[in-house]
C-alpha positions as a printed NumPy array, in Angstrom:
array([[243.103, 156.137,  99.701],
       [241.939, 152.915, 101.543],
       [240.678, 153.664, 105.026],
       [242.742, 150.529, 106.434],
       [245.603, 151.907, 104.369],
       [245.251, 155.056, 106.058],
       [244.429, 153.689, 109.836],
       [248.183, 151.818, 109.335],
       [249.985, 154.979, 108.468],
       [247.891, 156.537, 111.603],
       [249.148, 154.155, 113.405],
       [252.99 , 153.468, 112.68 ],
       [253.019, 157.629, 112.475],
       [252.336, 157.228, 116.026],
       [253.863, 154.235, 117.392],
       [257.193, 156.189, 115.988],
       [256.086, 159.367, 117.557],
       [255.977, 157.346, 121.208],
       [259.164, 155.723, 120.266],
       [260.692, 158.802, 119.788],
       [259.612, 160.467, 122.976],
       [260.718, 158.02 , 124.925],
       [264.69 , 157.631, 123.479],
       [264.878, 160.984, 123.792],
       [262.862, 161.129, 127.264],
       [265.676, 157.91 , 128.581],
       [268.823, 159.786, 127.113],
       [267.556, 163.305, 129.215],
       [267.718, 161.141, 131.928],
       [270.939, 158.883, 131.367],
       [273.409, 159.456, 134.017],
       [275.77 , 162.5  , 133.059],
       [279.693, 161.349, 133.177],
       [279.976, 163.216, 137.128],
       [278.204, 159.637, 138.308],
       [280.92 , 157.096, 136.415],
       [284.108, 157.136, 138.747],
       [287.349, 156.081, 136.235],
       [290.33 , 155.167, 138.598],
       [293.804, 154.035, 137.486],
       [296.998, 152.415, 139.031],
       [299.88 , 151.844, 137.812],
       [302.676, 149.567, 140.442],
       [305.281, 147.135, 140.256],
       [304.515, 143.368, 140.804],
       [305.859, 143.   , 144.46 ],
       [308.624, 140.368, 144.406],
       [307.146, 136.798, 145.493],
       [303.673, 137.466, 144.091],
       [303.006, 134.043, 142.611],
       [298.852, 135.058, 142.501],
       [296.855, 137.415, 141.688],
       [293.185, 137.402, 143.21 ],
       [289.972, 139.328, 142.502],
       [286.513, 139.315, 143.718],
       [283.685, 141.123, 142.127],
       [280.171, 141.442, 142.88 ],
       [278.79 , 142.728, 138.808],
       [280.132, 143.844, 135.946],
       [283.13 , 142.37 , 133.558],
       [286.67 , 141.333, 134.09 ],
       [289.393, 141.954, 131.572],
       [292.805, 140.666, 132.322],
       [295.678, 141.031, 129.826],
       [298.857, 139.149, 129.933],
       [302.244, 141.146, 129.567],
       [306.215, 140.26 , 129.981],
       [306.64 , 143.243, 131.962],
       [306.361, 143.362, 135.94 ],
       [304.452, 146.219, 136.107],
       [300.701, 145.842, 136.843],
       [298.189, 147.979, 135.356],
       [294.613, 148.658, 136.795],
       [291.839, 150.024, 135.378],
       [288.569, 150.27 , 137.122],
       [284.975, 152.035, 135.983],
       [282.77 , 152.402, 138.157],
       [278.687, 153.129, 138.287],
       [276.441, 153.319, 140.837],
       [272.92 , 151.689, 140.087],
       [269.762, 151.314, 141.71 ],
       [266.669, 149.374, 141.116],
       [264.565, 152.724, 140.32 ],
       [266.423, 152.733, 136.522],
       [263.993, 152.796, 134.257],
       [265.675, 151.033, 131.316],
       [265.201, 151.26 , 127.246],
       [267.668, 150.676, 124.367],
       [270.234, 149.659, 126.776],
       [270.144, 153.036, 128.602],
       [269.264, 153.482, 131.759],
       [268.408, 156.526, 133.969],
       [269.467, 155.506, 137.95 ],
       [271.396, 157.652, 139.647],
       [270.711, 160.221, 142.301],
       [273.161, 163.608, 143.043],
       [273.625, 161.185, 146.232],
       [274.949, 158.406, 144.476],
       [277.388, 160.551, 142.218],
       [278.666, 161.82 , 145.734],
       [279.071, 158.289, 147.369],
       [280.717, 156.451, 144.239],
       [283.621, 159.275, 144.124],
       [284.951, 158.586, 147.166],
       [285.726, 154.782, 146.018],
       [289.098, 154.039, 146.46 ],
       [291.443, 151.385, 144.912],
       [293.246, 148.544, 147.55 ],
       [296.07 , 146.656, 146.65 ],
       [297.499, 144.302, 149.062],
       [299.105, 141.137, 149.875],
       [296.934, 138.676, 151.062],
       [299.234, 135.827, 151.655],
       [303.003, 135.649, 151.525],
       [302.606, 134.692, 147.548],
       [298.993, 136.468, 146.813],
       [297.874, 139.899, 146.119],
       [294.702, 141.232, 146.225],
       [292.959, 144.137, 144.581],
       [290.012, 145.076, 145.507],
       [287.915, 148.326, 145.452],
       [286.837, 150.371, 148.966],
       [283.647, 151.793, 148.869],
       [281.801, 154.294, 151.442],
       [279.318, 152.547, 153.106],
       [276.032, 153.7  , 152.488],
       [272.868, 151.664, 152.495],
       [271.287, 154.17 , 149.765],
       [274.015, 152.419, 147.276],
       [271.593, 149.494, 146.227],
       [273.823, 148.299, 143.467],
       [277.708, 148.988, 142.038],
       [279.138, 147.784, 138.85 ],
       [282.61 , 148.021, 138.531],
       [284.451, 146.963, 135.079],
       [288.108, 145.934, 135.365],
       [290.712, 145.639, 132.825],
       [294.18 , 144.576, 133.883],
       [297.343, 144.438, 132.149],
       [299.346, 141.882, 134.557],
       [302.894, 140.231, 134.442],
       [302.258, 136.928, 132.512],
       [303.56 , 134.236, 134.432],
       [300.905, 135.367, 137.272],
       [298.29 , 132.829, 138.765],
       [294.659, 134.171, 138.523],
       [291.991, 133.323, 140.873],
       [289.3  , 135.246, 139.619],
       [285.107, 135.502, 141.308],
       [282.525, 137.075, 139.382],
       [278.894, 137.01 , 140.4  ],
       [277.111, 139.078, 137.173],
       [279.213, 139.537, 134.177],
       [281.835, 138.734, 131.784],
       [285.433, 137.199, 132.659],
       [288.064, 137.508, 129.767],
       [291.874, 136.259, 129.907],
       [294.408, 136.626, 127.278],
       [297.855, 135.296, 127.214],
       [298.361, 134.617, 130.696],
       [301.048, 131.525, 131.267],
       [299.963, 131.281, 135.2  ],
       [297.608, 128.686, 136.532],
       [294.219, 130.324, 135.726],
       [291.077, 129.259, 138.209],
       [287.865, 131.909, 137.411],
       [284.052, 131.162, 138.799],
       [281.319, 133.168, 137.451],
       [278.208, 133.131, 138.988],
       [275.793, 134.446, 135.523],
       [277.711, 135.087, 132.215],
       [280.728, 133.777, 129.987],
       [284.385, 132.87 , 130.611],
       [286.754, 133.434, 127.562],
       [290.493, 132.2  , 127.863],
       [292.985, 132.673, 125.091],
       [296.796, 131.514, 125.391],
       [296.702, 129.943, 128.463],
       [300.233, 127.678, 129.146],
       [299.756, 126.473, 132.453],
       [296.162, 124.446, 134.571],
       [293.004, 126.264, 133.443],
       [289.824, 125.626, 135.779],
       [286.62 , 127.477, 135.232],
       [282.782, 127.042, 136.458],
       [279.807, 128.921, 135.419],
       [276.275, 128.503, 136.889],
       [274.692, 130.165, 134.022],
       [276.778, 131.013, 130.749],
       [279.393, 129.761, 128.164],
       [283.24 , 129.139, 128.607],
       [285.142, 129.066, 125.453],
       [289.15 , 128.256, 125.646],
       [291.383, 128.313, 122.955],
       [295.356, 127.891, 122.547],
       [295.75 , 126.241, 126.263],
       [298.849, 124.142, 126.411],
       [297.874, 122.384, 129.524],
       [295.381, 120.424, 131.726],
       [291.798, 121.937, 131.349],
       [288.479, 121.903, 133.49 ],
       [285.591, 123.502, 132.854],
       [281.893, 123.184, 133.967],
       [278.622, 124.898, 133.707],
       [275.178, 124.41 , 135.022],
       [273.273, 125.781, 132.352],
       [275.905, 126.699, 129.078],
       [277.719, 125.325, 126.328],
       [281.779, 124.717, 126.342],
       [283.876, 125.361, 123.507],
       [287.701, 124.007, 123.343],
       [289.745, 124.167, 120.725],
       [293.037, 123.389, 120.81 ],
       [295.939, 123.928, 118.262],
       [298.87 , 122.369, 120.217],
       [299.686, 118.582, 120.887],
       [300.629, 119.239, 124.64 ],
       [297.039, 119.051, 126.38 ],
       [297.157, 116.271, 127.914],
       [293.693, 116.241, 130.357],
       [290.586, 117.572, 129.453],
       [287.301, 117.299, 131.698],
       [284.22 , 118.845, 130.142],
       [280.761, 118.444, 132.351],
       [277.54 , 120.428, 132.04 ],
       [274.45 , 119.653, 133.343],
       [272.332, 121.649, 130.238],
       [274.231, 122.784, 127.215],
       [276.558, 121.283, 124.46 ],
       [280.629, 120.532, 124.666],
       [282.511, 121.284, 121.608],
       [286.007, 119.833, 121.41 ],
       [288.074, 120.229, 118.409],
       [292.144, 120.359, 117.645],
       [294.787, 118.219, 118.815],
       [294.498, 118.245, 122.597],
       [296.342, 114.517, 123.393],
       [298.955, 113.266, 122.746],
       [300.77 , 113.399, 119.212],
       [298.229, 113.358, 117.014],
       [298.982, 109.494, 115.612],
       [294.844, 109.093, 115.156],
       [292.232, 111.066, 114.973],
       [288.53 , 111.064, 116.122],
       [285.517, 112.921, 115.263],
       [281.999, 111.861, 116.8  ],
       [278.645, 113.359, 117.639],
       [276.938, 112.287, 120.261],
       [273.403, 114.501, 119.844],
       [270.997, 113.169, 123.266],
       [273.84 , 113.823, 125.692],
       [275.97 , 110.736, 127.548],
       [279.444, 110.417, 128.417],
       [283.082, 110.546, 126.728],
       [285.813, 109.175, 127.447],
       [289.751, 108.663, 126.064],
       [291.832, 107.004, 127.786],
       [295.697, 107.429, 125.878],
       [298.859, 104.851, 126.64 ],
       [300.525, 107.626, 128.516],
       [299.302, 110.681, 131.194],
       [296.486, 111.462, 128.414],
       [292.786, 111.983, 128.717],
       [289.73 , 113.38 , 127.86 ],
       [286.292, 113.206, 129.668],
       [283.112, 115.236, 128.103],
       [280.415, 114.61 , 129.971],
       [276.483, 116.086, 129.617],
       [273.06 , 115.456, 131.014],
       [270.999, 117.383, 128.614],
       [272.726, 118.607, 125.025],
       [275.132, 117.332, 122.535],
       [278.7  , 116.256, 122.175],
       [280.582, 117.46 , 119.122],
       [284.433, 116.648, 118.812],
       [287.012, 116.572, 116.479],
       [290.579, 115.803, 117.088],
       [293.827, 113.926, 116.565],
       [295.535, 111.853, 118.994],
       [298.043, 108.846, 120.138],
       [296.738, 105.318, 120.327],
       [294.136, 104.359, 123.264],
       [291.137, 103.721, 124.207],
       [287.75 , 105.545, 123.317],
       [284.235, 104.541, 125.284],
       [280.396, 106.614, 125.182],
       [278.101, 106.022, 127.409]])
């Protein structure tokens, strides 16, 4: 046989040794389930609550829309630190101390305001608790308002008719079925929204925004990123008379201006414009 033929089976034979050694090395020392805290409520909507409101410092938010008043919480919770030593997507960081500190976490629901409730999660206070991730899903009564803060994760939103406002700090936004104002920011990360039926904002820093809309009742869309691409496609203004599809590749400005209430602005420093959609008479300008 070919010594180099030879020196590359040598060699992959042990690459795939080392690779092996350290999976199994990483799963040995993934956290067992005693340091994930699961914690679940299950209440009525108090009467009056016209918003909901949630703060979070990293992980992903899941909220759910529903036609019944009862609210349904969900929280998982892990306790990181910065001594992980991560591979594959597994990660080994948690001390017998940390197990012990995340389990006494404690759900807190409360009214805020006279029309907004709160839920957030109590934590011990320890110092030696460098880092928590907490991953919510909530089933909520539909016609709720959301103000939603994120600083490291995802944010999703399905079928909720409530005004909808949700910042993330780093990672996407994804709204489905909204029916009432949607307004979202993101430093760093995407925002897609489908099905809204009403006005919609959205901005980024850094991130592309995708709208598509499959109802005539949008009537104001502003789009504005500083780096990253807008997609806008449907029928988002007005009764769909017209149509318009343009591409504006180097970045610029959009804007419709319809004979009634209707709107659109798209606006990018850096990245392209894509849209397709039908409309009413009025006036179209780039820049």
């Amino acid at each position: 046989m070919n010594r180099n033929i030879r020196r590359n089976i040598a060699l992959h034979t042990a690459l795939i040794g080392l690779l092996g050694l350290l999976l199994s090395a990483t799963i040995e020392a993934a956290p067992s389930t005693a340091s994930v805290l699961k914690l679940d409520r299950e209440t009525l909507t108090p009467q009056g609550i016209s918003v909901l409101e949630l703060n979070n410092r990293v992980g992903s938010i899941v909220f759910q829309g529903s036609p019944s008043r009862t609210l349904r919480i969900h929280a998982i919770i892990k306790p990181q630190d910065h001594s992980g030593v991560y591979f594959f997507g597994l990660f080994s960081c948690c001390s017998e101390h940390h197990r012990q500190v995340i389990q006494g976490a404690t759900l807190v629901i409360k009214r805020e305001h006279a029309h907004t409730l709160d839920i957030s999660l109590n934590l011990p206070h320890d110092r030696s608790l460098k880092h928590v991730k907490v991953d919510w899903s909530i089933e909520v009564p539909e016609d709720l308002g959301l103000l939603l803060r994120n600083h490291v994760g995802l944010i999703r939103i399905h079928d909720v008719t409530g005004t909808i406002q949700a910042h993330n700090n780093v990672g996407s936004i994804k709204v489905s079925g909204a029916r009432a104002k949607v307004a979202l920011r993101v430093n760093v990360g995407t925002i897609s929204i489908s099905g809204a039926r009403h006005s919609v904002s959205a901005h980024t820093n850094v991130g592309s925004i995708h709208v598509l809309s499959d109802t005539t009742s949008i009537h104001r869309i502003a789009l504005d990123t500083n780096v990253g691409s807008l997609h806008l496609s449907g029928m988002p203004a007005g009764q769909g008379s017209g149509s318009t599809s343009t591409s504006i590749p180097v970045g610029g400005t959009y804007r419709y201006t319809g004979t009634g209430r209707d709107s659109i602005r798209l606006k990018t420093n850096i990245g392209a414009i894509d849209l397709s959609f039908s409309h009413a008479s009025g006036k179209h300008r780039h820049t």
